[in-house]
N, C-alpha and C positions, 0 to 999 in steps of 0.2 A: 087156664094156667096164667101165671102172676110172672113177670120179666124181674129179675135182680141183675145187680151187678155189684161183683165179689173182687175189693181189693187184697189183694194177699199180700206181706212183706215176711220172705222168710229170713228166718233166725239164721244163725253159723250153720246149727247139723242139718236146716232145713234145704237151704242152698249146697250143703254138701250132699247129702240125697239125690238134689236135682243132677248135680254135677257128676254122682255115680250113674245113675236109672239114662239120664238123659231127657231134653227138653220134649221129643216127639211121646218119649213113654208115659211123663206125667202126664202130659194134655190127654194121651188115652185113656189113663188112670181114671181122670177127671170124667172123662165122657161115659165111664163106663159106669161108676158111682152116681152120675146122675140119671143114668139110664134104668139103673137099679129103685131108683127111688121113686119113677115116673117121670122124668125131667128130661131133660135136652139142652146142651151146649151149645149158643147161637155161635159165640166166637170165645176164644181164649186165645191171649196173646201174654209174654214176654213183655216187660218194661225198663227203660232207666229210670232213675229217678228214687220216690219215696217207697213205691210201691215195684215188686217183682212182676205177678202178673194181673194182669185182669181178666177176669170173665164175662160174660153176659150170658145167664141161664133163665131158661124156660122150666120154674117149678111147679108142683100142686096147687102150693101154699103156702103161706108166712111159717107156720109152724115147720115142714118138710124144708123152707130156705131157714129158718133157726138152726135144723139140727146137722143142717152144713157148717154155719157157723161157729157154731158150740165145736163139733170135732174137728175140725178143723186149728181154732183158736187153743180148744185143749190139748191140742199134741206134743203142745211146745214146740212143733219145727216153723211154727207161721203166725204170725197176729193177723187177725181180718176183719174188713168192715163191708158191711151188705148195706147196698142202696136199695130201695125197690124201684122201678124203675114204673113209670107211668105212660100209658098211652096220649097223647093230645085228647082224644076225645072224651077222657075221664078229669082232665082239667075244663072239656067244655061244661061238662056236668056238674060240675065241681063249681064253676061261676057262677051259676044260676041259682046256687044253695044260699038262703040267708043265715048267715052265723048269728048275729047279733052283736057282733064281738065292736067292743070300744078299746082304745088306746090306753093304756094307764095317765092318768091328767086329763084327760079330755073330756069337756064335757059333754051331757048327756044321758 
């Protein structure tokens, strides 16, 4: 499984939802749609700030955290952006790879 994290900022009717349903029901909502899909909620919290809440989920897959994404953003109650989230040991991996990559101007 692949770790994301999901910023959410809901809209007017989206925060008015929250404020009907209540803050314990969505997180269940939440947990239960990912549960559905093969996935798992590490944490989900409430925010001030730019963003409402955050999550941190355990999905399949890029394409299964896209079509969170996607329904989510298409509801109009919430705009959303998905990080993936990386383990350290996939950055150790990840050091060792030669890209080949140059700077633009530099030479070489």
């Amino acid at each position: 499984m692949s770790k994301y994290m999901y910023r959410v900022s809901y809209t007017q009717s989206g925060i008015q939802g929250v404020l009907k349903e209540g803050g314990t029901s969505r997180k269940d909502f939440v947990e239960k749609m990912a549960a559905g899909m093969g996935g798992t909620i590490e944490s989900f919290y409430f925010t001030f700030g730019d963003q409402d809440v955050i999550v941190i989920a355990d999905m399949p897959d890029d394409a299964t955290a896209a079509a969170v994404s996607m329904a989510v953003g298409g509801s109009g109650a919430a705009s959303i952006e998905t990080t993936v989230l990386l383990d350290p040991s996939v950055i150790d991996k990840a050091s060792g790879i030669t890209t080949g990559y140059r700077p633009p101007g530099a030479s070489g």
